[in-house]
KOLKELO-106529 format. One record per residue (C-alpha): x, y, z; residue in one letter. Coordinates in pm, whole numbers, padded with zeros to 5 digits, always signed. Example, Ala and Ser with C-alpha at 12.3 -4.5 7.8 and 13.67 -1.06 7.14 Angstrom:
+01230-00450+00780A/+01367-00106+00714S/
***
This chain:
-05583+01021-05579X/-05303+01084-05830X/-05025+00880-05820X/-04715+01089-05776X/-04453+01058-06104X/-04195+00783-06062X/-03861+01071-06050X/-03893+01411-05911X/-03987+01731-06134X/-03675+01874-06263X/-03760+02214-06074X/-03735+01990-05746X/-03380+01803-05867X/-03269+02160-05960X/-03330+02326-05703X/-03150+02027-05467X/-02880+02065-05669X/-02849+02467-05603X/-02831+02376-05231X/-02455+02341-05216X/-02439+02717-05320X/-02739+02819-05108X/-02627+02652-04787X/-02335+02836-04679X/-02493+03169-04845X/-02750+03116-04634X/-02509+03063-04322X/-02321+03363-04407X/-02684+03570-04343X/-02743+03433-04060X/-02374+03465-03910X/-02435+03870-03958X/-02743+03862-03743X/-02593+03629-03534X/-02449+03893-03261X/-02721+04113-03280X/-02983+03847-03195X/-02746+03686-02917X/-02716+04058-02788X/-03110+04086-02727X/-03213+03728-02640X/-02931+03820-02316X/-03067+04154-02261X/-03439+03981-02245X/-03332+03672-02025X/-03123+03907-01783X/-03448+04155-01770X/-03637+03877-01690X/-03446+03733-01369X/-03397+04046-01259X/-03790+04134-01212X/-03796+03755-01072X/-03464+03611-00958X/-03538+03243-00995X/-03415+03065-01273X/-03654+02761-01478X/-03445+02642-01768X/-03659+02360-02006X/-03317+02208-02065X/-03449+01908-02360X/-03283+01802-02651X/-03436+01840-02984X/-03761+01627-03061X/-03851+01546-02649X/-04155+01713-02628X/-04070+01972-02419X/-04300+02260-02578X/-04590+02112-02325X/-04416+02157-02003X/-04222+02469-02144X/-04561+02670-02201X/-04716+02542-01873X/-04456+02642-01658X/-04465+03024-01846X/-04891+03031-01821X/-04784+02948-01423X/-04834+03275-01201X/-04512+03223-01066X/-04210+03387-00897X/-03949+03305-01158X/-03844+03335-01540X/-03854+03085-01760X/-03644+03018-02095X/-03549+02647-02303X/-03229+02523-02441X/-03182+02233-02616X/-02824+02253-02649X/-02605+02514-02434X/-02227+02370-02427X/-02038+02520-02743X/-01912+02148-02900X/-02287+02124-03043X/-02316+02428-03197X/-02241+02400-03625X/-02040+02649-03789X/-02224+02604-04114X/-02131+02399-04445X/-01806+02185-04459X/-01786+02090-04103X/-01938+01826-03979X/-02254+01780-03850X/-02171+01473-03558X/-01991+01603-03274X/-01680+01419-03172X/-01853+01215-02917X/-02122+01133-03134X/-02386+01392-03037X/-02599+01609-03264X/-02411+01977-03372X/-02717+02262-03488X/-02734+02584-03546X/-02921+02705-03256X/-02739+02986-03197X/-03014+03144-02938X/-02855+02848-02709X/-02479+03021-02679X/-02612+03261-02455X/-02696+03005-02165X/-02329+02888-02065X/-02239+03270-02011X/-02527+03356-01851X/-02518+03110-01609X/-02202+03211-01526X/-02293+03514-01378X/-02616+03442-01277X/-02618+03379-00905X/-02959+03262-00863X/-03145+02938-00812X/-03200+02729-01119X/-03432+02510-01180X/-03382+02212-01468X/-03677+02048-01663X/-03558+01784-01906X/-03744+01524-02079X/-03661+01174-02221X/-03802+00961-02528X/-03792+00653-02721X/-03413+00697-02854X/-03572+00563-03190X/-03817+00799-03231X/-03603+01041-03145X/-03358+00970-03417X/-03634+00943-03693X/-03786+01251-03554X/-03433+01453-03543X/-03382+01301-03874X/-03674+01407-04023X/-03784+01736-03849X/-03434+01871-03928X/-03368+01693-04296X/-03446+02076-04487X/-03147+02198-04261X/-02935+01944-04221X/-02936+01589-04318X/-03132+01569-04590X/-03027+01930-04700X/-02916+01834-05090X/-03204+01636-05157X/-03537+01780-04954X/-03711+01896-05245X/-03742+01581-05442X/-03702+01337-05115X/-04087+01222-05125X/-03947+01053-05473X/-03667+00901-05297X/-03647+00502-05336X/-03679+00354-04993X/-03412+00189-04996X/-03195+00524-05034X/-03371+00691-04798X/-03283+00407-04523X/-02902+00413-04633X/-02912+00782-04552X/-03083+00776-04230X/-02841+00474-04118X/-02536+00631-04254X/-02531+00966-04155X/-02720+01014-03841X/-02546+00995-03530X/-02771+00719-03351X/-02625+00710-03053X/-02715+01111-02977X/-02993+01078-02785X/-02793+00907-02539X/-02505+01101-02562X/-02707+01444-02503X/-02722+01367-02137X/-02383+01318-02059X/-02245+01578-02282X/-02532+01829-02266X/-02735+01777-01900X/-02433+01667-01707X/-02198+01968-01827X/-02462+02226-01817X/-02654+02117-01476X/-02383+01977-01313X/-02388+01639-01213X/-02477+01274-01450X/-02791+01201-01438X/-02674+00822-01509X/-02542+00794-01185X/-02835+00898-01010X/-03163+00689-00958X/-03414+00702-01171X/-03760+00499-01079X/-03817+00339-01453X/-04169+00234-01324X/-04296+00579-01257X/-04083+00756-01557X/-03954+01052-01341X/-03702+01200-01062X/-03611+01520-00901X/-03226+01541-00780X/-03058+01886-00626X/-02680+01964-00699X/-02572+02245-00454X/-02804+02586-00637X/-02978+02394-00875X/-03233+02128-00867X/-03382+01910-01199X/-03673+01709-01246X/-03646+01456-01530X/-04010+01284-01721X/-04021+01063-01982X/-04269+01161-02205X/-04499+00877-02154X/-04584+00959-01874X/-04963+01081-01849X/-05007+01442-01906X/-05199+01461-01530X/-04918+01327-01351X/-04670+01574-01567X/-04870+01878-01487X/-04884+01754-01073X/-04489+01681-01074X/-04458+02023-01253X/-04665+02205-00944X/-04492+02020-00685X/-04131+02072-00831X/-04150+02464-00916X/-04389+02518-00579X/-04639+02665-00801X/-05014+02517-00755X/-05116+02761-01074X/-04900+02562-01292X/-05205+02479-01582X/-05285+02161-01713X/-05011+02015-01949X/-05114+01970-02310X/-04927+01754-02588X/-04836+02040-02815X/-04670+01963-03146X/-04636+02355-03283X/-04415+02257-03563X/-04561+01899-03698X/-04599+02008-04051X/-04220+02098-04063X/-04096+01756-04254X/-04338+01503-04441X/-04514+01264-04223X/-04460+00992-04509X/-04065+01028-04389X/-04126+00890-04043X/-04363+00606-04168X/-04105+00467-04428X/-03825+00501-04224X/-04020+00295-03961X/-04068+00028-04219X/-03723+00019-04278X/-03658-00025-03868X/-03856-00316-03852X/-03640-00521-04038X/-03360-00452-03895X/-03367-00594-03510X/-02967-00533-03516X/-03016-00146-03532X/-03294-00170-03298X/-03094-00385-03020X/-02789-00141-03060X/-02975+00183-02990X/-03206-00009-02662X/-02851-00082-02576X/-02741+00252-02549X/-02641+00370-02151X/-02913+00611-02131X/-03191+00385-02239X/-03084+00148-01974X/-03070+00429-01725X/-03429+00553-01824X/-03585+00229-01917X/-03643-00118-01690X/-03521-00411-01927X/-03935-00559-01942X/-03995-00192-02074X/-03724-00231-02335X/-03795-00564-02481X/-04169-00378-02515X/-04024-00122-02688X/-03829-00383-02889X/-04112-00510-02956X/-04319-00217-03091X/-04004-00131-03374X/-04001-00474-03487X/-04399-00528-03509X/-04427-00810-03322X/-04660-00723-03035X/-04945-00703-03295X/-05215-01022-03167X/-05146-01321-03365X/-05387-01392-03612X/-05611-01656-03558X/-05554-01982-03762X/-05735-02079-04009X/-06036-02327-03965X/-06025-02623-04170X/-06295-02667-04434X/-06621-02834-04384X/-06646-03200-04516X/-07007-03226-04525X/-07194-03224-04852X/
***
């Protein structure tokens, strides 16, 4: 295997360097589309509850895993629509270069502009609605957001020559300008605005890694996403009344998106850093979501040190 060269081609570092012009061109191409596409996706989802009148929202935030339970509940013969947002309330949405990507409560901002329609549509809609949402390891989350999303937004001036990135760089970036605390933040700003209630407040059993809660016309089930794919797809049945729900499958439909050399040397760079790691197990959520045995596991896992010892070495022979 060729060894890659030491600094990026110059096609690469020009082509990063173009990005401050391409960015809010490409922005400005999207923005034109922008009403057109909200215009349909509303026509579709208001077609769609009116041939079946209840509501399933995947409600997830980015990263969570949520394509699994999204396409089971739409294979499900049942008597309601289905659609996903990962962020509906209007603070997250990004208005394109120059503004800032970190919301003023420390969430994540994206251009998902497919999302805007949800806020107005509920609005109007008078039906029942029914909330999936699912919750992972807030550090994989952040090196997954991080990653996945790098081309559009945080790694944006340097994606094309980022595989020649030092290490050390790329771990200055990730710590500097992600907002590490948005996984956390997402329920309280996104869930609790859009569903209704705080899902902090409410019990959660961390030993079984779900609940279902019901807040006047709308009821939510919440699943980590470790918890096994059978007991997903039965809590799925059982919470949309719907024995056809199928089997739930891990799905990853858009792995290839961001270099899976990112993810492995930004975990390196985790591992030696137990302050980082103790401030994001820290975070509300993760105590919500996570017993404190489960947490020092996790702790555990980032830092590498529930690998078996290794066994000590014997002492050499004396006999001749």
């Amino acid at each position: 295997m060729q060894t890659p060269p030491e600094r990026a081609p110059l096609l690469a570092r020009i082509r990063d360097l173009a990005e401050t012009i391409n960015t809010p061109i490409r922005f400005v191409h999207e923005g034109l589309r922008h009403g057109r596409n909200e215009r349909r996706a509303l026509k579709r989802l208001r077609a769609a509850t009116a041939a079946k009148p209840k509501l399933v929202i995947v409600l997830s935030a980015p990263k969570t895993a949520s394509t699994s339970v999204l396409l089971a509940a739409r294979e499900a013969r049942g008597d309601f629509a289905v659609t996903r947002a990962h962020h509906a309330q209007p603070e997250a949405v990004w208005p394109g270069a120059g503004t800032r990507l970190v919301t003023e409560h420390g969430g994540q901002r994206h251009r998902a502009q497919g999302d805007t329609i949800m806020l107005p549509f509920l609005r109007t809609f008078g039906g029942e609605v029914r909330f999936i949402s699912m919750v992972r390891d807030p550090i994989a989350y952040n090196v997954s957001n991080f990653t996945y999303f790098g081309r559009q937004y945080w790694l944006r001036h340097h994606w094309r020559t980022v595989r020649w990135m030092p290490a050390e760089q790329l771990a200055e970036l990730f710590f500097r300008t992600f907002p590490h605390a948005a996984s956390s933040v997402w329920w309280q700003r996104e869930f609790a605005q859009t569903v209704g209630y705080d899902p902090l407040k409410q019990p959660f059993d961390t030993e079984a890694g779900w609940a279902m809660a019901r807040s006047g016309r709308t009821r939510s089930l919440i699943m980590r996403i470790d918890v096994p794919d059978e007991r997903k797809t039965t809590l799925l049945r059982e919470f949309l009344e719907c024995p056809s729900v199928p089997d739930v499958r891990r799905e990853n439909l858009n792995s290839v998106k961001a270099p899976s050399e990112l993810g492995e040397r930004l975990k390196l760079a985790i591992a030696a850093r137990p302050d980082y790691v103790d401030q994001v197990l820290d975070l509300p959520a993760v105590r919500h979501f996570w017993s404190d045995a489960q947490r020092a596991r996790m702790r555990a896992t980032w830092l590498r040190t529930d690998a078996p010892a290794r066994p000590a070495p014997q002492p050499a022979s004396t006999q001749g």
